[in-house]
Steps between C-alpha positions, in 0.01 A plus 500: 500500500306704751365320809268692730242377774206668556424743797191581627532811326455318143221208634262477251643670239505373132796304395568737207495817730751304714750452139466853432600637880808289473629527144354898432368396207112579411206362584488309145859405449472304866140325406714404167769380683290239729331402200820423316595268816740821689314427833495221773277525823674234753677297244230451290457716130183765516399549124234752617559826623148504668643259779456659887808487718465346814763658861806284444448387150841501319493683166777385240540771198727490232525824344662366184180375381384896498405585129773606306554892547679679260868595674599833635670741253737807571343850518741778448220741647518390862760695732712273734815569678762278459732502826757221408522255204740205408442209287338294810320786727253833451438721779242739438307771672140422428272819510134512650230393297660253301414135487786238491382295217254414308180329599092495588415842430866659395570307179771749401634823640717321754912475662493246293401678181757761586789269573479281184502842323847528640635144551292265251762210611254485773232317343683162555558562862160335760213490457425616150205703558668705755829443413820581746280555779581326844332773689227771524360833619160573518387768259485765750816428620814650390873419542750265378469125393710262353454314148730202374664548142627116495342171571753443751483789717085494474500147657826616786244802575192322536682236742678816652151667608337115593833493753403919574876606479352786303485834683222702418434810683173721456428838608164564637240765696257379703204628703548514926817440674655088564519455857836339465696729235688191412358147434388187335115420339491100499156425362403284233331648208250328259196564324218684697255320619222737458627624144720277282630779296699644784788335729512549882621354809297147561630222690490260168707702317886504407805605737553852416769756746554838456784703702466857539631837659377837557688723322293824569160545698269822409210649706379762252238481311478150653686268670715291236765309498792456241648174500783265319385148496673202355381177389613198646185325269335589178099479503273677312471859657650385809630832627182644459326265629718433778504834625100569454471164737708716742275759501746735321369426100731713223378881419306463158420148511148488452525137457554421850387812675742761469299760318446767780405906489814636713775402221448433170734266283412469048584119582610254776827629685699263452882501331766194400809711619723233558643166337762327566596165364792246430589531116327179401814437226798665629419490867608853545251687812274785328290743645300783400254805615244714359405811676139568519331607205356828491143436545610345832712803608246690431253331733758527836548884395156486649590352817645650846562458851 
């Protein structure tokens, strides 16, 4: 079940726009679902999407009353590297440009397609239409993820990132120069108020923190910043929009403001280089790294001092 309550960012929207923001399903599949019963405003069942949400109206969903999709299916055809496997854990190195699984918009051509290809056993693992996943990347974003091969080491992971003894470690360039080179962003992040679509700091919105550290500041062709941030929370975009609240948004994120002249990036600088987890089975510590792919080196060959 998915429980939300409305910020002033979503007052007055329709109750079937609402369904679709929080499941990522369509427009039509969510207006099906409240109409099949799937939706509750306050405690009380909405059988019309066409219902207006009110500031502080809690909206119930249960996405298992979505209509029936058909279920992922390997594809041989997408290219992922495969760090580490055992019968219980996948590491992989997910490239730019590619979608984690399957959904509004991306109904195949996913990690997902590409890891059934390799490890069909998957399908019984989660969630079943995006099977083994307990975390993601956005599509721009490249670096390394984990994805469960067993029922028991999906449900250890998912409580292991609720309890955030997950290390993740990103790489990232941004525009200006952090007046402290080392810190912490505390600000909670939620749906923006003055467009829906996008998340940003509002005081209504979850706990999200964000460490970070300067690893290397440039002055030419423009002052940027490269940084390694970890996440001590996991919202939606919350480095990036952490960091564009700061005033410092991520070179080639034109989503939150990063698309400038001076230094030019093909997609949002921003890398998973690091992981590090307890083995959710054996208990054994594992870490990994990714260097920066070469799109990204490419972009700081640009940069000097």
């Amino acid at each position: 079940m998915i429980r939300e309550e409305i910020p002033a960012a979503l007052v007055g929207e329709r109750l079937d726009r609402i369904v679709a923001l929080l499941t990522d399903a369509s427009r039509s599949d969510a207006a099906a679902l409240v109409a099949d019963g799937g939706a509750w405003v306050n405690g009380q069942v909405a059988l019309s999407g066409k219902v207006r949400v009110a500031l502080g109206n809690v909206v119930e969903v249960d996405p298992e009353k979505l209509p029936v999709k058909a279920l992922p299916i390997g594809d041989e055809s997408i290219e992922l590297p495969v760090l580490y496997e055992d019968d219980d854990v996948i590491v992989v190195n997910k490239p730019p440009g590619l979608v984690v699984h399957p959904g509004h918009g991306h109904p195949d051509g996913t990690l997902v397609n590409a890891i059934l290809a390799r490890f069909p056993d998957l399908a019984a693992v989660g969630d079943p239409l995006r099977p083994g996943i307990v975390h993601r990347l956005d599509v721009g974003t490249s670096g390394l993820m984990i994805v469960a091969r067993s029922q028991q080491a999906y449900d250890l992971l998912v409580a292991a990132l609720a309890a955030r003894t997950i290390v993740r470690s990103y790489r990232t360039l941004v525009w200006g120069h952090l007046e402290s080179a080392n810190g912490l962003i505390d600000a909670p992040i939620g749906r923006d108020h003055r467009d829906p679509l996008r998340m940003a700091v509002v005081i209504d919105g979850k706990p999200a923190r964000t460490r970070y550290r300067t690893v290397h500041s440039f002055s030419r062709p423009a002052e940027v910043a490269e940084l390694e941030c970890q996440l001590e929370t996991g919202r939606t975009h919350q480095i990036r929009v952490h960091l564009a609240a700061a005033g410092h948004p991520v070179v080639g994120d034109g989503a939150y403001g990063g698309i400038r002249s001076a230094v030019s990036s093909p997609r949002p600088f921003l890398h998973a280089a690091k992981l590090g987890f307890k083995h959710p089975v054996t208990s054994e510590q594992m870490s990994f790294e990714a260097p920066l792919p070469d799109d990204l080196v490419a972009v700081l060959a640009t940069l000097g001092e």
